[in-house]
C-alpha positions as CSV (number, residue, x, y, z in Angstrom):
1,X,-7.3,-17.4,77.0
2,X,-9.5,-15.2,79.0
3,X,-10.1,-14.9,82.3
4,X,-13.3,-15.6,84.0
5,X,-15.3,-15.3,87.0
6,X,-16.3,-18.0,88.9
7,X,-18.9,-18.4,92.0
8,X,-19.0,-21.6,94.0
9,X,-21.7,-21.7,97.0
10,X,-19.7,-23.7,99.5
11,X,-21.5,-25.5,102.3
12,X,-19.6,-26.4,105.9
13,X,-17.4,-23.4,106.6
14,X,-17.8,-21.9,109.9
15,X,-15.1,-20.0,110.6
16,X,-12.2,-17.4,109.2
17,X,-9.7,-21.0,109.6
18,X,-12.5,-22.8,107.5
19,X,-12.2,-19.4,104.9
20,X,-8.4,-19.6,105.3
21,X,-8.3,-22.9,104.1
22,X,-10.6,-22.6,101.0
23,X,-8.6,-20.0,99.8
24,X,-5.4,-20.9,100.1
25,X,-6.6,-24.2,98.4
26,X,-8.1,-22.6,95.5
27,X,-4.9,-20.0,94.8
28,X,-3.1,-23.3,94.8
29,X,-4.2,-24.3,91.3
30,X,-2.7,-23.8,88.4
31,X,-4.2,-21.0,86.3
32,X,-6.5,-19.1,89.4
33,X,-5.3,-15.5,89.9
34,X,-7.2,-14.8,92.8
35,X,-9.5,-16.4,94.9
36,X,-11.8,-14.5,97.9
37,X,-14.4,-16.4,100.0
38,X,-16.8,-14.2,101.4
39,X,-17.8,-16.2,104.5
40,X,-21.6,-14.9,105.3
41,X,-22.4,-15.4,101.9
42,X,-21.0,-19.0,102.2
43,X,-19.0,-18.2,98.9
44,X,-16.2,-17.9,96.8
45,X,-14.8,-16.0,94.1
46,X,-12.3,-17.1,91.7
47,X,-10.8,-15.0,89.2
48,X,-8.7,-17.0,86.2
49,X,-8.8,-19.3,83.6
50,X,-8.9,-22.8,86.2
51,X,-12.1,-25.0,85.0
52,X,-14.6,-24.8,87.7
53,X,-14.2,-28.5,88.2
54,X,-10.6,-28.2,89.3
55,X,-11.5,-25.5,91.6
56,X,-15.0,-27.8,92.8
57,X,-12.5,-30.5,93.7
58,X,-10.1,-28.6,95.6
59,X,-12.8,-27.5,97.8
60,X,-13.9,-30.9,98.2
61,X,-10.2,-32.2,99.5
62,X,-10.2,-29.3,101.8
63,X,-13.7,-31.1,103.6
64,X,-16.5,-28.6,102.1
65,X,-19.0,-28.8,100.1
66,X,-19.8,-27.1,96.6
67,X,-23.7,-26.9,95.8
C-alpha cells in the first residue's frame, strides 16, 4: 500500500500545547508515519497509509475541529 499525504484544516488550536496534542494524537494511529501541525496555518500534515477519517476522528477526541 502507498503512502499518502494528508491535509486537515483544524479549527480551535491556540497554542504549541494545543499543537502538542494534535500530534501526538495523530502519530498514535495505526498506519501514520508522521504527523506535523503547522500552527499559523491552523494545519496538519500526515504522512501514511491511515484513512483520513481515522485521523479526522482523533482530532475530534483531542477537542478540535476538522473543516
Amino acid at each position: 500500500m502507498s503512502q499518502e499525504q494528508t491535509v486537515l484544516k483544524i479549527e480551535g488550536m491556540s497554542c504549541g500545547h494545543c499543537k502538542m496534542s494534535v500530534e501526538k494524537a495523530l502519530q498514535a494511529i495505526p498506519g501514520v508515519v508522521s504527523a506535523s501541525v503547522d500552527l499559523a496555518k491552523k494545519e496538519a500534515l500526515v504522512t501514511g497509509t491511515a484513512s483520513r477519517a481515522a485521523l479526522v476522528k482523533a482530532v475530534e477526541d483531542t477537542g478540535f475541529d476538522v473543516v
